[in-house]
N, CA, C and O atoms as CSV, one atom per row, in Angstrom:
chain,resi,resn,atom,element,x,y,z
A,1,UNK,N,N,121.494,121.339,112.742
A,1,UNK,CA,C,122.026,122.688,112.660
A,1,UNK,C,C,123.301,122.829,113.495
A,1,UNK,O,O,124.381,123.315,113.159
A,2,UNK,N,N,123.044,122.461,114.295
A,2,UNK,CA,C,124.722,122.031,115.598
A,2,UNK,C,C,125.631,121.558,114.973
A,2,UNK,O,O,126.789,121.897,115.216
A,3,UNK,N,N,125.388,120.839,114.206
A,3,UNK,CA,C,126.489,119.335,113.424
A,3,UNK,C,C,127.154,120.371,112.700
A,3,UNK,O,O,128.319,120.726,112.880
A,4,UNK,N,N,126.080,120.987,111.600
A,4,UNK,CA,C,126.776,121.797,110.596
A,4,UNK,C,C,127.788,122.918,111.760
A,4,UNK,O,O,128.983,122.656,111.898
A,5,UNK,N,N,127.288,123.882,112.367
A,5,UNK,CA,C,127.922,124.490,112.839
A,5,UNK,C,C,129.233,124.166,113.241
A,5,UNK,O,O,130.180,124.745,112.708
A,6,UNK,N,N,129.442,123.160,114.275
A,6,UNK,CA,C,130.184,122.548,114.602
A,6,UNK,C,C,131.475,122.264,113.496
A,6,UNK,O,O,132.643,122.637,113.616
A,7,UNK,N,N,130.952,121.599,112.555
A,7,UNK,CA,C,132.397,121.152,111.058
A,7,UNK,C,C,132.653,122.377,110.928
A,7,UNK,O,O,133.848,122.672,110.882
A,8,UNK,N,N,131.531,123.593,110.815
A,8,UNK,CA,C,132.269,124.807,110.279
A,8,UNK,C,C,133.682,125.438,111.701
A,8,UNK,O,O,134.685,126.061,111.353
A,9,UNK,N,N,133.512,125.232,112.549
A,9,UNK,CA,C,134.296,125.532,113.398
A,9,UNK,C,C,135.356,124.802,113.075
A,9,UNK,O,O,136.387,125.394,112.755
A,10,UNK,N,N,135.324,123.595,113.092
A,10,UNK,CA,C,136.220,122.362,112.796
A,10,UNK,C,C,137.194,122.675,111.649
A,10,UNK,O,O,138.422,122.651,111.735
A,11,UNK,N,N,136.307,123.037,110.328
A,11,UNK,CA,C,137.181,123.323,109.291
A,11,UNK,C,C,138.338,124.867,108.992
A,11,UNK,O,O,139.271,125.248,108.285
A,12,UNK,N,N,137.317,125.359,110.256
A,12,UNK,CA,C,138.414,126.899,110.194
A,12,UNK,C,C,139.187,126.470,110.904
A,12,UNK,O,O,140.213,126.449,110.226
A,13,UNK,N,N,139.494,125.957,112.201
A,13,UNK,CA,C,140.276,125.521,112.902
A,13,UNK,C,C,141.446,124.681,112.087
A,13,UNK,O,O,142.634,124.855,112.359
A,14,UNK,N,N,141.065,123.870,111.191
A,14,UNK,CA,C,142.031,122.803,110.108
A,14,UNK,C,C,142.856,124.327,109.526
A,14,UNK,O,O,144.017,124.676,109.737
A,15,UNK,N,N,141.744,125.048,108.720
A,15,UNK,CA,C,142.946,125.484,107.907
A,15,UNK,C,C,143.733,126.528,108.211
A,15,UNK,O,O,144.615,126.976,107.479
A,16,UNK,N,N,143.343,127.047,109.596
A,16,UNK,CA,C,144.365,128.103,110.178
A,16,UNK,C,C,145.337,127.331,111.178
A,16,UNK,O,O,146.303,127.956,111.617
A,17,UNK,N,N,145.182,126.305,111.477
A,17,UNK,CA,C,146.109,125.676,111.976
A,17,UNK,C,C,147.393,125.321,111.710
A,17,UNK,O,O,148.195,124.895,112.541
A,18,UNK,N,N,147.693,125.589,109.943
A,18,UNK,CA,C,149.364,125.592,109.754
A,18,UNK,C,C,149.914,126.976,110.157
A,18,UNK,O,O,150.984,127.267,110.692
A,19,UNK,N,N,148.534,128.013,109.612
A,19,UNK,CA,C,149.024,129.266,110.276
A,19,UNK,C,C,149.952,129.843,111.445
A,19,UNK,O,O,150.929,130.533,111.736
A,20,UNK,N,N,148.850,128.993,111.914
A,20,UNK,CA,C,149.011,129.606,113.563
A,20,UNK,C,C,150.197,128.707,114.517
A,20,UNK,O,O,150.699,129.012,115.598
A,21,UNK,N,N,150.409,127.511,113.665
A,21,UNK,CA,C,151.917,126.728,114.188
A,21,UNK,C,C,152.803,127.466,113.710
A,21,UNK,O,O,153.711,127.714,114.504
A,22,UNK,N,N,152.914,128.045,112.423
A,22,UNK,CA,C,154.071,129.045,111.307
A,22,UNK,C,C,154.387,130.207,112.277
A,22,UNK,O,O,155.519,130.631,112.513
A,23,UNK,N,N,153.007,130.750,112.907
A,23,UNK,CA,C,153.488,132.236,113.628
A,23,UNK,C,C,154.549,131.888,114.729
A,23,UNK,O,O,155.510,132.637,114.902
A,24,UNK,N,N,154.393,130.868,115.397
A,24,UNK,CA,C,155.274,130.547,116.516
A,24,UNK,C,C,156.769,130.966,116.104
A,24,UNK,O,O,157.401,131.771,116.788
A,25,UNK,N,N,157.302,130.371,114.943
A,25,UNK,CA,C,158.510,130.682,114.657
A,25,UNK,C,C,159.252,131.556,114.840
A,25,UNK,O,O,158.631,132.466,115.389
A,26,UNK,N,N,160.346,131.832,114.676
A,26,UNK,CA,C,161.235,133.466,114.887
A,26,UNK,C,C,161.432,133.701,113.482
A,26,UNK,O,O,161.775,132.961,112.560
A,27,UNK,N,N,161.165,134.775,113.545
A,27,UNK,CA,C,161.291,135.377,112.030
A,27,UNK,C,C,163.102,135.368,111.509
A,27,UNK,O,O,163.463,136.007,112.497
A,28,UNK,N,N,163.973,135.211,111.000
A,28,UNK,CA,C,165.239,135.146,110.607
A,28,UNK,C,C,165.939,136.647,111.312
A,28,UNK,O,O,166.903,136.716,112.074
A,29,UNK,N,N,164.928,137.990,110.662
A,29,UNK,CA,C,165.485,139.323,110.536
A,29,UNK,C,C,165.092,140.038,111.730
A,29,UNK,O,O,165.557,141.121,112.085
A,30,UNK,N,N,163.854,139.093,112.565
A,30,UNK,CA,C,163.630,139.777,113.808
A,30,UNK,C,C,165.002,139.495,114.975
A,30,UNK,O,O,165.599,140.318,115.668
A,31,UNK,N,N,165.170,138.190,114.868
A,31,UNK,CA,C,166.771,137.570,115.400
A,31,UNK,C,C,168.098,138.679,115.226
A,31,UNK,O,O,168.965,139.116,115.983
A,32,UNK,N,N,167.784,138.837,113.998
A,32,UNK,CA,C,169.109,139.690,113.257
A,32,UNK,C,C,169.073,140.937,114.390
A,32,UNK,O,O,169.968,141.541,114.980
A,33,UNK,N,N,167.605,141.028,114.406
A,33,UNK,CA,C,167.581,142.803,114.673
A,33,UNK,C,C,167.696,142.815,116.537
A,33,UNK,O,O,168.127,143.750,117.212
A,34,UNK,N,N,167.288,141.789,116.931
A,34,UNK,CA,C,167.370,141.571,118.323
A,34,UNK,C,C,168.641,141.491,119.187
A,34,UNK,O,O,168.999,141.858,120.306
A,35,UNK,N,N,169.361,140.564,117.690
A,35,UNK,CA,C,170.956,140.545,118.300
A,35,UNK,C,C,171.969,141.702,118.319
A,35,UNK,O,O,172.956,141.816,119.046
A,36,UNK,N,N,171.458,142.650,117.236
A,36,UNK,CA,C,172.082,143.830,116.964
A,36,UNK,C,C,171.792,144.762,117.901
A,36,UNK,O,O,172.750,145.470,118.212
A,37,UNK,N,N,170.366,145.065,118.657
A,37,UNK,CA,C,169.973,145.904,118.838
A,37,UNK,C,C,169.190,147.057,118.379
A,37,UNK,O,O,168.973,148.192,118.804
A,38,UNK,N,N,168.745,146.158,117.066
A,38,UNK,CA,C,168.082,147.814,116.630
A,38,UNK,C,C,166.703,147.577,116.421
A,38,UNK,O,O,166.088,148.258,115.600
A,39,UNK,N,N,165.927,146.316,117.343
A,39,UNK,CA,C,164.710,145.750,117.329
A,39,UNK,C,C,164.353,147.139,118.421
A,39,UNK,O,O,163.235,146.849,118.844
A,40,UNK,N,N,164.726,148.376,119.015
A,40,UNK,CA,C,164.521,149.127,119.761
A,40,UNK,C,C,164.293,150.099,118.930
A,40,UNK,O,O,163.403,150.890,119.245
A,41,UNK,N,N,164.959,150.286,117.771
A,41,UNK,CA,C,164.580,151.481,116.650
A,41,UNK,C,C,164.028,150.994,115.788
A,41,UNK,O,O,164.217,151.726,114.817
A,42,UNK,N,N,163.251,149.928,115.430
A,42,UNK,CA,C,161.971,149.695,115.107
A,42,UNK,C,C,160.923,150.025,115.113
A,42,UNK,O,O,160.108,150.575,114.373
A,43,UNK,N,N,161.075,149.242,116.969
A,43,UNK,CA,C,159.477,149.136,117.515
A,43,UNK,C,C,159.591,151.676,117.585
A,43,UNK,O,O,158.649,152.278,117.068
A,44,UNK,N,N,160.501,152.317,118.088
A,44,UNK,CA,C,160.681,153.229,117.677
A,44,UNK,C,C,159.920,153.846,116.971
A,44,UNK,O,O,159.070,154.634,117.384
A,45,UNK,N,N,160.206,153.471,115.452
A,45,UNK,CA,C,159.782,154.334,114.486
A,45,UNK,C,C,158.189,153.916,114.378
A,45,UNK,O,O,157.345,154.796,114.211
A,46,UNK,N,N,157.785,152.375,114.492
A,46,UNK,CA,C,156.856,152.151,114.645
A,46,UNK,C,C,155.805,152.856,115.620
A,46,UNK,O,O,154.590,152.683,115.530
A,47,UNK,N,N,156.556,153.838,116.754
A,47,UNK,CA,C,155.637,154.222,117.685
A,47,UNK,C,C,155.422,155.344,117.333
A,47,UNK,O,O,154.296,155.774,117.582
A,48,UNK,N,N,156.408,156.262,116.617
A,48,UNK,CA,C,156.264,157.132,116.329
A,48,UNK,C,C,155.258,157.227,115.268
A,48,UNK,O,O,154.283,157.952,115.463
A,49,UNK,N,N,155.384,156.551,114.119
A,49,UNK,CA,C,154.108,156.314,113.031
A,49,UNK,C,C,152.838,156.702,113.659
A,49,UNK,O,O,152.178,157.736,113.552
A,50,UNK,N,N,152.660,155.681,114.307
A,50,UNK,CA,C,151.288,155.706,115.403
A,50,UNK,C,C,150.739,156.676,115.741
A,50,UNK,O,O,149.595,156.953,115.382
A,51,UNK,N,N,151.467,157.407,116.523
A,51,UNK,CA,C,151.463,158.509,117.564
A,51,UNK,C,C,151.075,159.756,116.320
A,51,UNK,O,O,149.970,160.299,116.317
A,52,UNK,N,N,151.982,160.040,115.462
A,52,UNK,CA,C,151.523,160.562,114.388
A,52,UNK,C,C,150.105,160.732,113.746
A,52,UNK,O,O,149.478,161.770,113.536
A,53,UNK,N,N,149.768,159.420,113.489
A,53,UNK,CA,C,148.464,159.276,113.127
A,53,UNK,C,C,147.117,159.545,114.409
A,53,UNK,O,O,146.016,160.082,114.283
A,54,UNK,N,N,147.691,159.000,115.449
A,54,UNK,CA,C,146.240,159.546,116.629
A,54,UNK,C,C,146.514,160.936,116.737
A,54,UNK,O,O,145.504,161.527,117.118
A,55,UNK,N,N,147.583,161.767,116.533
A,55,UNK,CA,C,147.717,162.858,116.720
A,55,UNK,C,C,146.804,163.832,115.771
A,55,UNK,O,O,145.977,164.685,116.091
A,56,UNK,N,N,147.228,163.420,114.572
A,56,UNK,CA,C,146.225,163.627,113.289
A,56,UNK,C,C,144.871,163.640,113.113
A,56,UNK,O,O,144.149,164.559,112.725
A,57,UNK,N,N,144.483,162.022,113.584
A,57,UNK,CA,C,143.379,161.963,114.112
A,57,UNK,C,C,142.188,162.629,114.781
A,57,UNK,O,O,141.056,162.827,114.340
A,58,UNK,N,N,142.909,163.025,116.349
A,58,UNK,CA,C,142.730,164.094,116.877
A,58,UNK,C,C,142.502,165.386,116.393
A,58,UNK,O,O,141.319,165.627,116.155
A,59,UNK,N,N,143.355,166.344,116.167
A,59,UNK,CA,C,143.263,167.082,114.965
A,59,UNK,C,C,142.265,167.126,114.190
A,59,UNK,O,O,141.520,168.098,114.318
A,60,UNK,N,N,142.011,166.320,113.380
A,60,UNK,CA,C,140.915,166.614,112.649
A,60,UNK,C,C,139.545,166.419,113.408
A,60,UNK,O,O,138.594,167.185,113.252
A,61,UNK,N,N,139.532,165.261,114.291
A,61,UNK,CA,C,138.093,165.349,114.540
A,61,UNK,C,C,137.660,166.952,115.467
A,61,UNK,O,O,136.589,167.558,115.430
A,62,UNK,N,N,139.035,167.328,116.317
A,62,UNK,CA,C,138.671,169.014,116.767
A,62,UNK,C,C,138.044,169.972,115.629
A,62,UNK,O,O,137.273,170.914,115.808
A,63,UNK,N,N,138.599,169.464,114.350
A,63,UNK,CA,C,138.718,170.520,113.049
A,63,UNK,C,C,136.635,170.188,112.956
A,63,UNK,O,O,135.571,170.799,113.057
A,64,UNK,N,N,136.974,169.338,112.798
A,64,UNK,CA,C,135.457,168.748,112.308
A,64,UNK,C,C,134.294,169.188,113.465
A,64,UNK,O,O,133.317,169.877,113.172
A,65,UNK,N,N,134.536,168.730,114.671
A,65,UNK,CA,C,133.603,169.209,115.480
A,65,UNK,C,C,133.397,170.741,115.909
A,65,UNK,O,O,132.685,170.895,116.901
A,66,UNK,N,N,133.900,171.863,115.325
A,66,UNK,CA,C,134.270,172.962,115.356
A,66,UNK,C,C,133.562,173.477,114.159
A,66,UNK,O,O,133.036,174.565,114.394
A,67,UNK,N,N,133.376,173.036,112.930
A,67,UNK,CA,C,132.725,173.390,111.405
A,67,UNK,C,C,131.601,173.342,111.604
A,67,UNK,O,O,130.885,174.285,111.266
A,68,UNK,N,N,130.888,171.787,112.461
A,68,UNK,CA,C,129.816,171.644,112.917
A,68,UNK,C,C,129.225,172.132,114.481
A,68,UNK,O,O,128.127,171.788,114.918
A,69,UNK,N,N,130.082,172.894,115.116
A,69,UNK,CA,C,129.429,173.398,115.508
A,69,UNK,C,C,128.698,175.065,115.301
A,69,UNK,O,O,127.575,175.435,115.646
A,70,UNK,N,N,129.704,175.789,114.671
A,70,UNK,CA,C,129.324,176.630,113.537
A,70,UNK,C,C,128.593,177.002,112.407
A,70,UNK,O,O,128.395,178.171,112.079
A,71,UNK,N,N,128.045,175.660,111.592
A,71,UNK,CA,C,127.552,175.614,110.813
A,71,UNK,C,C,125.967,175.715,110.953
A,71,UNK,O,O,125.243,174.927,111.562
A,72,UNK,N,N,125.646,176.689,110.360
A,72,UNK,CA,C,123.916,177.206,110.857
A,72,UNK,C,C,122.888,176.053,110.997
A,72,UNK,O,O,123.270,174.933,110.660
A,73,UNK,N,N,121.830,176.184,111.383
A,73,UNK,CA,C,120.794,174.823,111.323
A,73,UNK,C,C,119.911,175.184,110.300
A,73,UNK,O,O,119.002,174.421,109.971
């Protein structure tokens, strides 16, 4: 039962392993954007997205815990 276990580790390890050498790389357009400067209005808009959504998030679960607490038994 070890043995088997074991190859199964072995074989995920094989085939994410070109993966995970590939991620190392620099992406071409992340370079682009780093040299330019606008890898800052990226990550940016990206935070803003975010922030958006936990905000939302938020929001509703107030909305929700508020219906239920109202809502008769």
């Amino acid at each position: 039962m070890a043995a088997l276990l074991k190859s199964k580790y072995l074989l995920t390890l094989a085939l994410f392993l070109p993966f995970i050498s590939r991620a190392q790389d620099a992406a071409p357009m992340a370079e682009t954007f780093r040299s330019n400067g606008k890898i800052y209005v990226v990550v940016l808009v990206i935070c803003t997205i975010f922030a958006g959504i936990i905000l939302f998030l938020v929001n509703l679960e107030r909305k929700i815990k508020k219906l239920e607490k109202n809502q008769p038994k």
